[in-house]
Every structure is written in C-alpha cells, then in structure tokens.
C-alpha positions as protocol buffer text, in pm:
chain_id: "A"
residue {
  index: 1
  type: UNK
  ca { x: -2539 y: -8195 z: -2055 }
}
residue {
  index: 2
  type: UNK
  ca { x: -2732 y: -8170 z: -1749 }
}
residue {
  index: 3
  type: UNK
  ca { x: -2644 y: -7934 z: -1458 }
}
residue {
  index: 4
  type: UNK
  ca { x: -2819 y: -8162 z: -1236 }
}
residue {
  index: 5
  type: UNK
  ca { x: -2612 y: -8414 z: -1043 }
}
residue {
  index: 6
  type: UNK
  ca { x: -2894 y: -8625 z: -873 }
}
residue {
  index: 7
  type: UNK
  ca { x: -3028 y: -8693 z: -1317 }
}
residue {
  index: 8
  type: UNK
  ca { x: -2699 y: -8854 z: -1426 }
}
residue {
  index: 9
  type: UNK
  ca { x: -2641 y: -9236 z: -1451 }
}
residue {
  index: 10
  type: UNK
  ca { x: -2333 y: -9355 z: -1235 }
}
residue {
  index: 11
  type: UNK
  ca { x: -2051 y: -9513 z: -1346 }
}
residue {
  index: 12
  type: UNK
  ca { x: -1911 y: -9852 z: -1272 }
}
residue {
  index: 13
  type: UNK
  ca { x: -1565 y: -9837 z: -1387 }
}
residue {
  index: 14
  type: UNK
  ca { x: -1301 y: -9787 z: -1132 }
}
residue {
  index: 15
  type: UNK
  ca { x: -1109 y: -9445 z: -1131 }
}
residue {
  index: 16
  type: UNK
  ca { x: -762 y: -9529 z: -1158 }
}
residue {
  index: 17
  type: UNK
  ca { x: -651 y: -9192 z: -1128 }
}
residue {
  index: 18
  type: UNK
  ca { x: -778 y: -9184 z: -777 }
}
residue {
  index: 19
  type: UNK
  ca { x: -533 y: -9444 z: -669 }
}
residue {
  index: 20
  type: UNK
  ca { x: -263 y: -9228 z: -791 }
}
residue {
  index: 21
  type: UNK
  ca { x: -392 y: -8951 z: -622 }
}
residue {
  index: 22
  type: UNK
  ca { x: -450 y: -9121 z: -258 }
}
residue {
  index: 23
  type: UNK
  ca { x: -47 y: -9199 z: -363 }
}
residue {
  index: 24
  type: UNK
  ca { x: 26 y: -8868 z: -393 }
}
residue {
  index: 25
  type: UNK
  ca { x: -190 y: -8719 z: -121 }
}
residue {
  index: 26
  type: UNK
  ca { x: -43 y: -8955 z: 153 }
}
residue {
  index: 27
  type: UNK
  ca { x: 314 y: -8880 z: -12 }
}
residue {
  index: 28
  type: UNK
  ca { x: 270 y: -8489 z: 74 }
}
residue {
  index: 29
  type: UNK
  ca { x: 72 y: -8553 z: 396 }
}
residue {
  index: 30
  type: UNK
  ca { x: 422 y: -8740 z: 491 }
}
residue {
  index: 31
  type: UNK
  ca { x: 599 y: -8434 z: 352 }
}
residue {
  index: 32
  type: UNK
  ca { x: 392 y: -8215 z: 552 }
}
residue {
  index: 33
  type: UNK
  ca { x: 470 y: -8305 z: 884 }
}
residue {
  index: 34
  type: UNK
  ca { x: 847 y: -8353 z: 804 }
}
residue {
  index: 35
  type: UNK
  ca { x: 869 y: -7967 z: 739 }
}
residue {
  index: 36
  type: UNK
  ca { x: 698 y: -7897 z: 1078 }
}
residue {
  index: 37
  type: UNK
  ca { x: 1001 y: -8018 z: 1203 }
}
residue {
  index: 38
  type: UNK
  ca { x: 1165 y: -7735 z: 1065 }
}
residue {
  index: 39
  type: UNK
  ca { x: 914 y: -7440 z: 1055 }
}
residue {
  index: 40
  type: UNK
  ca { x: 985 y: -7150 z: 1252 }
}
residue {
  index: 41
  type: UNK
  ca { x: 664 y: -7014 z: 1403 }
}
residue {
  index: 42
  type: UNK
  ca { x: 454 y: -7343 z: 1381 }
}
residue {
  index: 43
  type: UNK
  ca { x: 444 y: -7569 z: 1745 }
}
residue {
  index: 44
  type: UNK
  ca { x: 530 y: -7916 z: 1696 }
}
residue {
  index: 45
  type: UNK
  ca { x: 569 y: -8225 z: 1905 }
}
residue {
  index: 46
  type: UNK
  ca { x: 976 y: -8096 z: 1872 }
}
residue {
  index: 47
  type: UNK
  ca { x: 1175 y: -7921 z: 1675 }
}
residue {
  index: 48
  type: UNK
  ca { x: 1489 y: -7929 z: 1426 }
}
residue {
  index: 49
  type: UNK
  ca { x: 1784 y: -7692 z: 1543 }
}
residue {
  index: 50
  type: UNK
  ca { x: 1742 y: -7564 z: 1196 }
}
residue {
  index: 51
  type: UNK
  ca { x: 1379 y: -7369 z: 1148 }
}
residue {
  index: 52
  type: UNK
  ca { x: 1279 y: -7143 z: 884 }
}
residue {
  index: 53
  type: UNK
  ca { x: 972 y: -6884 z: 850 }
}
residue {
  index: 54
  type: UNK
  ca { x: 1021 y: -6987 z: 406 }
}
residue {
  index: 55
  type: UNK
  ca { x: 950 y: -7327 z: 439 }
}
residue {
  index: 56
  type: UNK
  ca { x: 571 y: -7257 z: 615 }
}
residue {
  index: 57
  type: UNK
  ca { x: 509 y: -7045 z: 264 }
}
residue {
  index: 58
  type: UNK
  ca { x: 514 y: -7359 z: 95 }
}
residue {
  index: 59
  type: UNK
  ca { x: 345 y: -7574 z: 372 }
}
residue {
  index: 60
  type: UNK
  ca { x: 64 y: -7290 z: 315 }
}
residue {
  index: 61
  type: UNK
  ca { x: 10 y: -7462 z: -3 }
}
residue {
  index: 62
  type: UNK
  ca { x: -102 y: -7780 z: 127 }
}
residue {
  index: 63
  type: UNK
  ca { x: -218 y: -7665 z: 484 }
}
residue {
  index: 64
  type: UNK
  ca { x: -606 y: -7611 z: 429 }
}
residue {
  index: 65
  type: UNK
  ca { x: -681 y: -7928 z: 235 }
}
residue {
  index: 66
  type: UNK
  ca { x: -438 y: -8171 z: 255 }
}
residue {
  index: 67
  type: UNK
  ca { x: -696 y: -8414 z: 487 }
}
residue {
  index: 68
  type: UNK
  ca { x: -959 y: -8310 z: 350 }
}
residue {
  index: 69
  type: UNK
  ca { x: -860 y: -8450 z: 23 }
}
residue {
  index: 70
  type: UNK
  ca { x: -748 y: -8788 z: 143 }
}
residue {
  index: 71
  type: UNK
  ca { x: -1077 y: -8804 z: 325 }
}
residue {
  index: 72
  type: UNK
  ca { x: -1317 y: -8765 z: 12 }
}
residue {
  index: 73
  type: UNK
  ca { x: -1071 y: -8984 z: -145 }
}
residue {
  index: 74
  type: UNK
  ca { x: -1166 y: -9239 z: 143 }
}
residue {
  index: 75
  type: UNK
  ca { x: -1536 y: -9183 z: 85 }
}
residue {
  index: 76
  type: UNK
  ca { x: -1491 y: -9264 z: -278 }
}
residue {
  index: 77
  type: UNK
  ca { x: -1329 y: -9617 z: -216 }
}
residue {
  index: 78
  type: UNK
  ca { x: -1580 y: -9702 z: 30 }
}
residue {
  index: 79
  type: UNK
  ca { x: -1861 y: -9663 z: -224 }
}
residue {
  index: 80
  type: UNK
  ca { x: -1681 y: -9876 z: -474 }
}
residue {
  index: 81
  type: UNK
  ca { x: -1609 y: -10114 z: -209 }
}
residue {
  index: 82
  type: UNK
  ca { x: -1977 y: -10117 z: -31 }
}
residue {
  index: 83
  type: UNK
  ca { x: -2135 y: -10170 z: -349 }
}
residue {
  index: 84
  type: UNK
  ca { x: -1991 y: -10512 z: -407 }
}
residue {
  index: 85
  type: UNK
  ca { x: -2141 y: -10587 z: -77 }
}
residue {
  index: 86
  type: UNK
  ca { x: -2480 y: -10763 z: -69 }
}
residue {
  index: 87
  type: UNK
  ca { x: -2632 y: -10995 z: 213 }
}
residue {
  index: 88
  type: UNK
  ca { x: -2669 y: -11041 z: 618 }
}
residue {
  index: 89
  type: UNK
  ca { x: -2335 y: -11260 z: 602 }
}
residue {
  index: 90
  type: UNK
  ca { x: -2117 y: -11048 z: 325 }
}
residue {
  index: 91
  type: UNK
  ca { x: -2240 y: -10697 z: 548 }
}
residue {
  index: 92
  type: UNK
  ca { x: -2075 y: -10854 z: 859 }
}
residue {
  index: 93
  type: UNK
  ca { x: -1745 y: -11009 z: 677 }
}
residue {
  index: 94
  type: UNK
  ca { x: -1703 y: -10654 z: 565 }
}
residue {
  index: 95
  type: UNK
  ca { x: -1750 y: -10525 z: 856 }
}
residue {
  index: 96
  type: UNK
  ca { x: -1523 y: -10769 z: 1003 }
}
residue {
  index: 97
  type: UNK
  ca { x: -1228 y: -10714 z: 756 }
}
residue {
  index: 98
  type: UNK
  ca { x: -1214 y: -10360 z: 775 }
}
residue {
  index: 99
  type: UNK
  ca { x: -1196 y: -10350 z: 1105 }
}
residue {
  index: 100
  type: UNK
  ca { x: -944 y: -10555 z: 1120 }
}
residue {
  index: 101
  type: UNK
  ca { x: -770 y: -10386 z: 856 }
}
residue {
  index: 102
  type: UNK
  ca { x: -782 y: -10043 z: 1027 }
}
residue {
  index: 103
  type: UNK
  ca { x: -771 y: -10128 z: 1384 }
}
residue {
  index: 104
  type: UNK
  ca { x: -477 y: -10378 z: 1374 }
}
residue {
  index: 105
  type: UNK
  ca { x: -243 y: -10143 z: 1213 }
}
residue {
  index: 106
  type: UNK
  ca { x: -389 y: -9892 z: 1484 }
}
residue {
  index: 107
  type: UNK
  ca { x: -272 y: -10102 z: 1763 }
}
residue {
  index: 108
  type: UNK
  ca { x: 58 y: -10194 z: 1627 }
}
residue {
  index: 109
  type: UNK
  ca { x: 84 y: -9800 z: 1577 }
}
residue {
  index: 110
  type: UNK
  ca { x: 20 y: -9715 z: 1930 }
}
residue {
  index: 111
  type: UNK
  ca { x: 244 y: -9915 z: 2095 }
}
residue {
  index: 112
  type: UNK
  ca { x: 533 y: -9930 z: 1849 }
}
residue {
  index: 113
  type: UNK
  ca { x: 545 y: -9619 z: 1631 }
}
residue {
  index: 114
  type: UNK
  ca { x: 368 y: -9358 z: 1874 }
}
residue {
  index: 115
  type: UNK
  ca { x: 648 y: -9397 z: 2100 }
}
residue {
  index: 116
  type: UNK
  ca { x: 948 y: -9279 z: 1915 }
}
residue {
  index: 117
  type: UNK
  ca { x: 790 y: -8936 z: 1911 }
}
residue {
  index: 118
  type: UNK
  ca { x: 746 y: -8945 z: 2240 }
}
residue {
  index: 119
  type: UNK
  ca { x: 1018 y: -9030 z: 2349 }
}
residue {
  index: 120
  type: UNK
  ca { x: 1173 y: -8783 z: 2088 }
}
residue {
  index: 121
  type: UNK
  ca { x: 937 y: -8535 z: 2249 }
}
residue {
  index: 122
  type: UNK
  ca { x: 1012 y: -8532 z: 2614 }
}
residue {
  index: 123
  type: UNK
  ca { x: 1400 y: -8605 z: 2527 }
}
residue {
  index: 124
  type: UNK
  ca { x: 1436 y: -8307 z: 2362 }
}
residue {
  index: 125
  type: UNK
  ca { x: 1205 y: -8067 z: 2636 }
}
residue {
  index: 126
  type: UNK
  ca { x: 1492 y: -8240 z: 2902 }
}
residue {
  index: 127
  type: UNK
  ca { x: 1205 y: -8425 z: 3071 }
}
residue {
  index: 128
  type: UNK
  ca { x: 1418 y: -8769 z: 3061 }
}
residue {
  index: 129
  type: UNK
  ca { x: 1787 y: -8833 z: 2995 }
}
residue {
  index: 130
  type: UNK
  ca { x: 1796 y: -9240 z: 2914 }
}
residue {
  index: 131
  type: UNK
  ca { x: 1792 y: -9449 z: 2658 }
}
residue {
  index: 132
  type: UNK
  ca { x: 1513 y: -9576 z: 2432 }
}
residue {
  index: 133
  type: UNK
  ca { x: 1470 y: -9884 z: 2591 }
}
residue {
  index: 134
  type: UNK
  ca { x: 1444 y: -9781 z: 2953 }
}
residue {
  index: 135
  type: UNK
  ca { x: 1198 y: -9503 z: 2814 }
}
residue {
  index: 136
  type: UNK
  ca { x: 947 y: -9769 z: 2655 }
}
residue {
  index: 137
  type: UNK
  ca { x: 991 y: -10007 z: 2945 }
}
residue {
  index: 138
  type: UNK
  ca { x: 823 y: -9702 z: 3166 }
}
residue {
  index: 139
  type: UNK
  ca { x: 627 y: -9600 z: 2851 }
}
residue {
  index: 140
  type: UNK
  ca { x: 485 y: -9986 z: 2949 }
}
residue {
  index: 141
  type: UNK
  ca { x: 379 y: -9925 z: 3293 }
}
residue {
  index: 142
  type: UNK
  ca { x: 93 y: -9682 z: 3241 }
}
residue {
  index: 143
  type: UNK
  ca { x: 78 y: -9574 z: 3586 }
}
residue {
  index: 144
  type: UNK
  ca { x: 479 y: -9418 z: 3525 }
}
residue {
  index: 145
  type: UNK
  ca { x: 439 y: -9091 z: 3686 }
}
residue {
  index: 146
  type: UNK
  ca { x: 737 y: -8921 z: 3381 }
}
residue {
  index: 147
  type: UNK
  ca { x: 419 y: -8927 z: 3191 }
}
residue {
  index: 148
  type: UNK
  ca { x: 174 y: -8696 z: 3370 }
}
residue {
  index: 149
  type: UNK
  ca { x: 187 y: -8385 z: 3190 }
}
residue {
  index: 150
  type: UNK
  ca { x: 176 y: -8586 z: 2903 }
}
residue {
  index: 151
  type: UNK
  ca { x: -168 y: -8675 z: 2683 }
}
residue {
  index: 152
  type: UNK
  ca { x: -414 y: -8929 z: 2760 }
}
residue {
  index: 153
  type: UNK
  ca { x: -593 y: -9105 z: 2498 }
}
residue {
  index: 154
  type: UNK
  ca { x: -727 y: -9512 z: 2474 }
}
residue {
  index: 155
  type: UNK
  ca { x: -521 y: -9520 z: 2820 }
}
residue {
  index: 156
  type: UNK
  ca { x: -317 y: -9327 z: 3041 }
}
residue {
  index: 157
  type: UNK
  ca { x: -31 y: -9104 z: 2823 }
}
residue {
  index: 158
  type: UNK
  ca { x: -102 y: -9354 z: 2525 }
}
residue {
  index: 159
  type: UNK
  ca { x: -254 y: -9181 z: 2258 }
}
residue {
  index: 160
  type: UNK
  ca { x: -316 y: -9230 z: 1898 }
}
residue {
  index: 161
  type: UNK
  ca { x: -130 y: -8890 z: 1807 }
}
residue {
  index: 162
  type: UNK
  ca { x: -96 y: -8861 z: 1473 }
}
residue {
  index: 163
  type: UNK
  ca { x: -279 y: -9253 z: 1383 }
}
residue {
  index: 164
  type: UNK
  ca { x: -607 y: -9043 z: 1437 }
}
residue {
  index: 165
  type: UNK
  ca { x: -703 y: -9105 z: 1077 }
}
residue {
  index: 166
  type: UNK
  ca { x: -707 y: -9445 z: 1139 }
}
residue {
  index: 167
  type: UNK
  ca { x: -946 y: -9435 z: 1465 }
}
residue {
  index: 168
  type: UNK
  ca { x: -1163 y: -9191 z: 1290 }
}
residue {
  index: 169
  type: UNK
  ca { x: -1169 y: -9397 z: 928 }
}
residue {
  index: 170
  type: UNK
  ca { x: -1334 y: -9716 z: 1195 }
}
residue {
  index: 171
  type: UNK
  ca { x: -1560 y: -9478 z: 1304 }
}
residue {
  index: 172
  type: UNK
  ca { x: -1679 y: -9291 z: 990 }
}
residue {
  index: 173
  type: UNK
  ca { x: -1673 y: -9645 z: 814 }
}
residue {
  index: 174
  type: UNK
  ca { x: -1952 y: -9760 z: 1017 }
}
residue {
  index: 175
  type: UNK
  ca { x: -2185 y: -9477 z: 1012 }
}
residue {
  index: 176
  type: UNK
  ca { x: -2178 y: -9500 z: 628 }
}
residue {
  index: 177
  type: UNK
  ca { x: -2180 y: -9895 z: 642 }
}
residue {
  index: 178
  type: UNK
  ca { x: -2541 y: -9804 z: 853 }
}
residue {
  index: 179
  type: UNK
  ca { x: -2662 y: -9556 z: 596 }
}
residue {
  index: 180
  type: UNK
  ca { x: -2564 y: -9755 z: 293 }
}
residue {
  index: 181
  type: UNK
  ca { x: -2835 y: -9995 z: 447 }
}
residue {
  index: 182
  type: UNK
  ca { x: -3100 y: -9783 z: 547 }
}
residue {
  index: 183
  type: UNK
  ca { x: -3105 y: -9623 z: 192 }
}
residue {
  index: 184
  type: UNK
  ca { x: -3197 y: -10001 z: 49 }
}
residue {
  index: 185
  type: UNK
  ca { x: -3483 y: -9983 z: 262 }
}
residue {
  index: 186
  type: UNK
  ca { x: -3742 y: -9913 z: 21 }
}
residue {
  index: 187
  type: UNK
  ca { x: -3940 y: -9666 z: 276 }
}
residue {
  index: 188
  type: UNK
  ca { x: -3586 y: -9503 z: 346 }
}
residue {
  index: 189
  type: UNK
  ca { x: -3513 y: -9488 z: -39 }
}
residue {
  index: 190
  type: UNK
  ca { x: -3860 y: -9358 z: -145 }
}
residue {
  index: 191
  type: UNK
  ca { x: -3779 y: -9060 z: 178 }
}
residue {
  index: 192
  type: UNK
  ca { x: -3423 y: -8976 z: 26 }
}
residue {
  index: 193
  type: UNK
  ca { x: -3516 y: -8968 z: -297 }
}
residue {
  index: 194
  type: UNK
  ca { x: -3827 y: -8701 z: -185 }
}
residue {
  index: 195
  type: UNK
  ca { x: -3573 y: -8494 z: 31 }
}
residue {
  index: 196
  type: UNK
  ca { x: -3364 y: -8480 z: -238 }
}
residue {
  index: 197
  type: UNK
  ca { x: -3286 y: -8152 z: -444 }
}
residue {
  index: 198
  type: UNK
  ca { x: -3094 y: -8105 z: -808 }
}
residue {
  index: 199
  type: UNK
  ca { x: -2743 y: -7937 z: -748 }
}
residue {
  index: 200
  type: UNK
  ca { x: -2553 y: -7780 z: -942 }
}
residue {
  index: 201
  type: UNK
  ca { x: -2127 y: -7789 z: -984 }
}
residue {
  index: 202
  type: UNK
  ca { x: -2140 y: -7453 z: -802 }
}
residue {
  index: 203
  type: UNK
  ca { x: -2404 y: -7533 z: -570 }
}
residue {
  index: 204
  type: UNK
  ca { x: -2240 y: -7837 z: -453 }
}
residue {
  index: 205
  type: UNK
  ca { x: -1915 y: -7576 z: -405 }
}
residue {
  index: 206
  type: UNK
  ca { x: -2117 y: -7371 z: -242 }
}
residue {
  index: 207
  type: UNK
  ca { x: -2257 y: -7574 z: 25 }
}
residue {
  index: 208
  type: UNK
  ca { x: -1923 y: -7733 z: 91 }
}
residue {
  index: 209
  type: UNK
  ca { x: -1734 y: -7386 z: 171 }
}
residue {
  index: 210
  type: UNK
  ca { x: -2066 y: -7322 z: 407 }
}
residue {
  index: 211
  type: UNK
  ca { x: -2022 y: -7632 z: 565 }
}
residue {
  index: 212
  type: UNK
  ca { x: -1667 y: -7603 z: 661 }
}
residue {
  index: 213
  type: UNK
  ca { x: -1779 y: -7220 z: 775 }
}
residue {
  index: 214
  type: UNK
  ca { x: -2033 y: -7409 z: 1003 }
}
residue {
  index: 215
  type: UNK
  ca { x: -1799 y: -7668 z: 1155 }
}
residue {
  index: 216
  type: UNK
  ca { x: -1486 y: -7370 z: 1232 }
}
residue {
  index: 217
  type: UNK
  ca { x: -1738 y: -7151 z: 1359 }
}
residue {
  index: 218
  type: UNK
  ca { x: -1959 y: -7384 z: 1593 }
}
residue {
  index: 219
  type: UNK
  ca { x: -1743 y: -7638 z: 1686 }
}
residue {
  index: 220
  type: UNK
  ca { x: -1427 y: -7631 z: 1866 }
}
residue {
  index: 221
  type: UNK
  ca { x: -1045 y: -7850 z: 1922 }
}
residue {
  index: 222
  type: UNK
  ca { x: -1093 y: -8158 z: 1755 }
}
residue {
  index: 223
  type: UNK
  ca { x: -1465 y: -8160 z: 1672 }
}
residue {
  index: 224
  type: UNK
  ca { x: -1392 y: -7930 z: 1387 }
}
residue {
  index: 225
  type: UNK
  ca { x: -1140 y: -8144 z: 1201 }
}
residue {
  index: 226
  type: UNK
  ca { x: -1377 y: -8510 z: 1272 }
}
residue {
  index: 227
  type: UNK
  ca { x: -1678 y: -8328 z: 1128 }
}
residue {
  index: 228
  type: UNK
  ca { x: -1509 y: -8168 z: 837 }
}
residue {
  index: 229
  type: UNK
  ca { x: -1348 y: -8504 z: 760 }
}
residue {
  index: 230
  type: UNK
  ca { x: -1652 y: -8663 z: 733 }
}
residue {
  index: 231
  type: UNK
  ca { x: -1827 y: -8445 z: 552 }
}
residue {
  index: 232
  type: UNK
  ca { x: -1602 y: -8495 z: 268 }
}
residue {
  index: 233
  type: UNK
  ca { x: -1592 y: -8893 z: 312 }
}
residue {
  index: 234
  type: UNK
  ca { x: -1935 y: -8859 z: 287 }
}
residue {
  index: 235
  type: UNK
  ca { x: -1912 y: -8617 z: -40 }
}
residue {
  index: 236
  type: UNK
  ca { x: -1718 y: -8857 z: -141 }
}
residue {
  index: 237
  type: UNK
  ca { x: -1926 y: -9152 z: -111 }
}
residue {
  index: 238
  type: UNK
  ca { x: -2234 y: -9024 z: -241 }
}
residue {
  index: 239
  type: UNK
  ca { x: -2014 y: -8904 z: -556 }
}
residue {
  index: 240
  type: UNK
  ca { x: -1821 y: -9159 z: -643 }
}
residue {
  index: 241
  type: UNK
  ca { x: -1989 y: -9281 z: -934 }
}
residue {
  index: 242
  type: UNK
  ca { x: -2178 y: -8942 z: -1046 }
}
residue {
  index: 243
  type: UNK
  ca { x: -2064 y: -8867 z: -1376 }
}
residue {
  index: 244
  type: UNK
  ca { x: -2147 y: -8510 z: -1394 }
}
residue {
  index: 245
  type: UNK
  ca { x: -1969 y: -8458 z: -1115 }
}
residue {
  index: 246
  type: UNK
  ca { x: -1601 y: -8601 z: -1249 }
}
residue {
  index: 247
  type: UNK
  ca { x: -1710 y: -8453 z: -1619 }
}
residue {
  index: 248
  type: UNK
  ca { x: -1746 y: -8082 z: -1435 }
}
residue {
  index: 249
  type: UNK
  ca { x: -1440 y: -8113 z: -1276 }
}
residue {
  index: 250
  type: UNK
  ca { x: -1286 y: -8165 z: -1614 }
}
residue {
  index: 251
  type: UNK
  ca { x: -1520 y: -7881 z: -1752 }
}
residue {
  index: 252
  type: UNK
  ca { x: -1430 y: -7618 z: -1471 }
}
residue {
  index: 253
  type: UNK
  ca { x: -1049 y: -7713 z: -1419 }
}
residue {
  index: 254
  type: UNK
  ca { x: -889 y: -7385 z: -1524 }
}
residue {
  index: 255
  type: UNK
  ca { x: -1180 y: -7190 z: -1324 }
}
residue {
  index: 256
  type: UNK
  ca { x: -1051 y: -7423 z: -1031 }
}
residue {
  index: 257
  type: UNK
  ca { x: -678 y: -7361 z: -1046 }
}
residue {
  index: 258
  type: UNK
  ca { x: -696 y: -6945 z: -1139 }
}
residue {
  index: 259
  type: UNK
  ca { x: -936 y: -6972 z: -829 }
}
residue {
  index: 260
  type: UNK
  ca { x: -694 y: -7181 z: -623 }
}
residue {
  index: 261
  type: UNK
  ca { x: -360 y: -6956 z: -718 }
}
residue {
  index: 262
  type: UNK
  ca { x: -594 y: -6646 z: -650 }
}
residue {
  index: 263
  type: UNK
  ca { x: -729 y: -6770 z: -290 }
}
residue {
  index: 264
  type: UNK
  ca { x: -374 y: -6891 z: -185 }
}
residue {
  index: 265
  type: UNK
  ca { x: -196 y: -6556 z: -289 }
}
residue {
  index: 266
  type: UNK
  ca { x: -430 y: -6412 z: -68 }
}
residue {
  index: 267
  type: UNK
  ca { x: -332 y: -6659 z: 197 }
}
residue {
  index: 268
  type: UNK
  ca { x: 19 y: -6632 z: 198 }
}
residue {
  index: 269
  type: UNK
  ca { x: -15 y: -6195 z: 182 }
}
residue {
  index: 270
  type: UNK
  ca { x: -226 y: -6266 z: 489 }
}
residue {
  index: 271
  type: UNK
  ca { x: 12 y: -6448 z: 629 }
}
residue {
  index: 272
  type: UNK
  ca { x: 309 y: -6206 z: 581 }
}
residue {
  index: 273
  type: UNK
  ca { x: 85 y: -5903 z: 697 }
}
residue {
  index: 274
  type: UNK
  ca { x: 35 y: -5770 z: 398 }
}
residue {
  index: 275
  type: UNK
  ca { x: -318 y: -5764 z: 362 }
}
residue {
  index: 276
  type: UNK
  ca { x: -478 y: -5635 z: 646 }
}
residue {
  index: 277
  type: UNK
  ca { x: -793 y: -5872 z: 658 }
}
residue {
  index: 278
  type: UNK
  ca { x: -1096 y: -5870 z: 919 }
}
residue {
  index: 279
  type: UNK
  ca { x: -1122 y: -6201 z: 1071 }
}
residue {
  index: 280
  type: UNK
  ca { x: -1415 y: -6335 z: 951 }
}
residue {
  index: 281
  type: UNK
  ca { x: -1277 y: -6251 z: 551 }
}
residue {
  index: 282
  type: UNK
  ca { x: -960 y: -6427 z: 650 }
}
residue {
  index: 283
  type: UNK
  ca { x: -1217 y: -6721 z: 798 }
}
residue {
  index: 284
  type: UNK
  ca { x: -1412 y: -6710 z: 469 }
}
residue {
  index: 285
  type: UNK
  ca { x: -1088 y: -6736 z: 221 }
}
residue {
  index: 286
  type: UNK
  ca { x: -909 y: -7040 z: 399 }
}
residue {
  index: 287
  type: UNK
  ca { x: -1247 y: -7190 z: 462 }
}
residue {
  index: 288
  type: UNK
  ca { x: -1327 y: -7173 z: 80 }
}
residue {
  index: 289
  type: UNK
  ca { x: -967 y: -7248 z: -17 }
}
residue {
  index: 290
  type: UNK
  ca { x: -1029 y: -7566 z: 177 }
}
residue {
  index: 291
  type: UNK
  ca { x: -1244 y: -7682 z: -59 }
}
residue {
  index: 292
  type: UNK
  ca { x: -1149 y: -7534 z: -389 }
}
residue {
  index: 293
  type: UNK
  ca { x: -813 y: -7702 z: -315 }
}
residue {
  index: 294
  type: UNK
  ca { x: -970 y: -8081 z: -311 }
}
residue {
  index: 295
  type: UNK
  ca { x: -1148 y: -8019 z: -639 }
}
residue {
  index: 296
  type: UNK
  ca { x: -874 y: -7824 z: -818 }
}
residue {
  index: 297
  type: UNK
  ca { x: -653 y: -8183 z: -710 }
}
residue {
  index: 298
  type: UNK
  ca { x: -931 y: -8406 z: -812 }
}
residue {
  index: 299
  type: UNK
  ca { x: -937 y: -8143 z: -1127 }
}
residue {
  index: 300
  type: UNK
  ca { x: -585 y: -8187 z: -1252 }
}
residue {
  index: 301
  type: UNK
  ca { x: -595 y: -8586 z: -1124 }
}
C-alpha cells in the first residue's frame, strides 16, 4: 500500500460510522459541560453546591479534543455534502439552506436558550432576586442597565455563549464553500495540484500537533480555539474520501490508543503535581494529545 495520501483513489461510499461518532461526540460534549457544573477548581458560568477536584480527572479525558473532533467530523460531512453540489443555481440553494439551517437554530438559541444561563448566572452571583419572567422581560430591553458587567456579543449583553459552534460552522462553511470552487478552476487546480506534496500517516500527525503549537502559541482568547477548529474542518474536508487515510487509522489503532493512554497519564500526573514539567513540555503534550485524541476516536470508530 502506498504511504502517500495525495496517490490514493477516494471513496464514494458514505461512512456510517461517522454518524455514530458525531452521536457520540455531541453526547460527551453535553456531558462535558454538565460536570463543569460540579468541578472544583474549574470557573464556570455557576456552580453546583456540590464540587469535586475527581470529577475534572475524568473531564481531563475529553478536555483537549473534544471540539476538535466534532469539528473534523464537520469537515467530513461538508465534503460529502459539497460534492453533490454542481451549478451557479445548486451553489446558491446550498448556500441558502445551510444558512438557514445553522443560523435559524442560532437565533432561536440566543434569545430562548442563552437566557436561562443567564439568568442562572447572575441569580446565583446575587446580582438579581426575581423571577424568570421579569428577568427576560429586562433581558428584552437591551439598554437594561442589570446587564452591564455582563458580555456583549451580536448586541448589547446578548451573546451566543456556548451556540459559538453554530456562528463559527456559518462562517467556516463559507470559506470552504469558496475554496471548493476555486479548486474547479482549472488554473487553480493545475496550482494545487503543483503545491502539493505526498504525506505520510505520521507526517500528516506531525503537522497537525505543529499546527495546534502555532495557533496556542501566536494567537490569543478566542482566536486560538476558531483557528484550531478550522483547521481540523478543513483536515477533515480534504480527507473525507482518502482511503489511505481511514485504512491507516485502522493500521495504526493500537499505536494510537498506547499513545493516547501514555500522553493522558502524563496529563493527569501534571495535573496533580506530580510531574514537575517546564511549560513549554506541558504545551507540547496537551498540544499533541489534542490531536492524537481525534484520530485514536476516529481509530476505534
């Protein structure tokens, strides 16, 4: 077999085990943020009365890749997806659809399920003492000066929170809608297909971990999670239908998980003290478990 993943044919057949997988990574994204309700040293919007320093052991498990994952997932079903689309007036339905099918459960988000954990929020920091509906009348009247200390987003103390996926999936979704048709262009193609270079399974790795390395160490705040997202949608996208890339994951998949156990042992010593670790080592290992733990769950998948 080749170790080449530009020289393989794709694939056409759907990956059915992907669907179970975006099931199952949404599933323990929910799970996630349910135990930061009740982790000791981790800040949240608010907190449980009952908090616990065990329970962030086990959220260490899921903590470096958890978005990263649903994001190449994302990039994979918008290559299946993009490929059915051909022509001026099937481009702009597509275009059209998605965005309503992102953006409208956005909106309904912002204004009806952003709220609650706001209100949940400053109820609990004894900013207000009322009830829910005289909080989202004045959560209404976006000039309400209870919100001031409070985060701005699309308007004044309304933000999309934790619905950033969705904003972010709009945006990423049209920058790959553009380059899926630049690369028809047969100029464009002929260019890609020059600046191309033959990667490897562990080269691919490899420039993955130094990507995320480049995005935690020269970005900051929210930049580094938007670029590290798309990178893997893009990943995603551009492997979607390699086959040497879903045969070496089935080729390398105990390699993957001793790797995985090993990085996150080292994690979780790190994270008791135990190991005594130089920054930019401790950077390195969560940076690399980061990736390693999207392949090891595309692996098993």
């Amino acid at each position: 077999m080749s170790t080449q993943l530009n020289a393989i044919q794709s694939t056409h057949s759907r990956h059915y085990f992907i669907d179970w997988l975006r099931v199952i990574a949404f599933a323990t994204l929910i799970f996630y943020h349910i135990s930061m309700l009740y982790s000791q040293n981790w800040g949240f919007h608010f907190k449980s009365n009952y908090t616990s320093e065990h329970v962030e052991y086990f959220m260490l498990l899921f903590s470096p890749w958890r978005m990263l994952l649903i994001w190449f997932i994302s990039g994979v079903a918008l290559r299946f997806m993009l490929d059915k689309v051909s022509g001026y007036k099937l481009c702009a339905l597509f275009v059209l659809k998605r965005s309503i099918f992102i953006l409208l459960p956005l909106l309904v988000g912002l204004w009806l399920i952003v709220p609650f954990q706001l209100y949940a929020e400053m109820h609990q920091q004894g900013v207000i003492d009322m009830t829910y509906w005289q909080f989202y009348l004045a959560f209404l009247d976006t000039s309400n000066s209870i919100f001031v200390n409070y985060q701005s987003g699309v308007w004044p103390h309304v933000d999309v929170n934790h619905l950033w996926y969705l904003r972010s999936l709009w945006q990423f979704m049209l920058i790959v809608f553009i380059y899926s048709l630049v690369a028809k262009f047969s100029i464009f193609s002929s260019l890609l297909n020059t600046i191309k270079v033959n990667l490897s399974f562990s080269m691919l790795t490899g420039l993955l971990v130094i990507a995320m390395l480049l995005a935690n160490n020269c970005l900051k705040g929210d930049a580094i999670r938007e670029v590290s997202g798309f990178i893997f949608l893009f990943t995603g996208y551009l492997l979607a239908k390699n086959t040497y890339f879903w045969k070496s994951l089935n080729r390398y998949l105990w390699l993957l998980c001793a790797s995985f156990t090993l990085l996150y042992v080292c994690i979780a010593l790190a994270y008791q003290n135990e190991l005594d670790l130089p920054n930019y080592v401790w950077t390195a290992i969560y940076n690399t478990q980061r990736v390693v733990g999207v392949l090891t769950m595309l692996s098993l998948a």
